[in-house]
C-alpha positions, 0 to 999 in steps of 0.5 A: 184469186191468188197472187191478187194485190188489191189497190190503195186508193191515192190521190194527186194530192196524196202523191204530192204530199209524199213526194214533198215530204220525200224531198224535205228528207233529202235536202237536207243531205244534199249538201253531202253529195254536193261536197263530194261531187261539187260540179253534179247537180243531179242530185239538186235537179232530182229534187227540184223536180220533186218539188215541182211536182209536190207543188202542182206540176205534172208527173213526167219526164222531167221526173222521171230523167231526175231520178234515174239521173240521181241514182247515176249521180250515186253510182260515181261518188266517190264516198259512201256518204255522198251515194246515200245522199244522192239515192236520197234525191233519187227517192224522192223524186221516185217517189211521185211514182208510189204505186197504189197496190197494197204492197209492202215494197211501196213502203219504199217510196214513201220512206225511202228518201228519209231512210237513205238520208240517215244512212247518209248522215251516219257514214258522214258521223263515221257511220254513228248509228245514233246519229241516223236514230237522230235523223230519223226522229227530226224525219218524223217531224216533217211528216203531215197528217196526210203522209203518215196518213198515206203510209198506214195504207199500205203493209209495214215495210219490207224486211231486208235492204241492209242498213238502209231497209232497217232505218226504213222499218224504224221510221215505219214504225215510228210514223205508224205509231203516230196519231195525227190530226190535220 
């Protein structure tokens, strides 16, 4: 029937990995946001919950507050910067919450935490676009079999989303490119 998306198989340990990995890429921004906001840990709590659940924890509400906490947390900073880090944390608690159909909006939640912290690493370089390919390329090492894995799964990722859908689509293809072994 038209309009059908058929459904991806994915495990916990899928959606753990993917929300490990997402939360690797934006910790390393969050130090961006904290600079700009010192006194808002959402962004902070946002990744610990994803961690938590990449290391065995449940997916819940705790998860969920995060995220939508974190994205707040971007829409009051006062840089453009400190925004990306912040939907960087957001991100990657979202992404416990990768769904499995075979959509290329899904790509999103896989790469969206390593792509908004490019974008962040860029604006904070005086929006340098080497330094995101740079970010991109240590992203891609951070990448297990498992998530590389999980992402060739789904349709290559969407186009549009402005600077940050275009780093999405660069690690994409990066990472597609990738042949991995456990």
């Amino acid at each position: 029937m038209t309009g059908e998306v058929s459904e991806i198989a994915l495990s916990k340990q899928d959606l753990r990995e993917v929300t490990a990995f997402a939360a690797a890429c934006a910790e390393v921004v969050l130090e961006v946001f904290e600079g700009d906001q010192p006194d808002d840990l959402r962004p902070r709590d946002a990744i610990g919950a994803a961690w938590e659940f990449a290391r065995g924890g449940e997916r819940g509400k705790a998860l969920r507050d995060g995220a939508w906490a974190a994205l707040k947390a971007a829409k009051s900073a006062d840089t453009a910067a400190a925004r990306e880090a912040a939907r960087a944390a957001m991100s990657a608690a979202g992404a416990a919450y990768l769904h499995p159909l075979a959509k290329a909006t899904q790509v999103k939640h896989i790469l969206g935490a390593g792509a908004h912290a490019a974008r962040a690493a860029e604006l904070v370089a005086d929006d340098d676009r080497s330094v995101g390919a740079e970010h991109l390329e240590q992203t891609v090492h951070r990448a297990t079999p498992v998530v590389v894995d999980v992402l060739k799964r789904f349709p290559t990722a969407p186009s549009g989303g402005g600077r940050v859908g275009e780093l999405i689509r660069m690690l994409d293809a990066d990472l597609r490119s990738l042949t991995l072994s456990e």
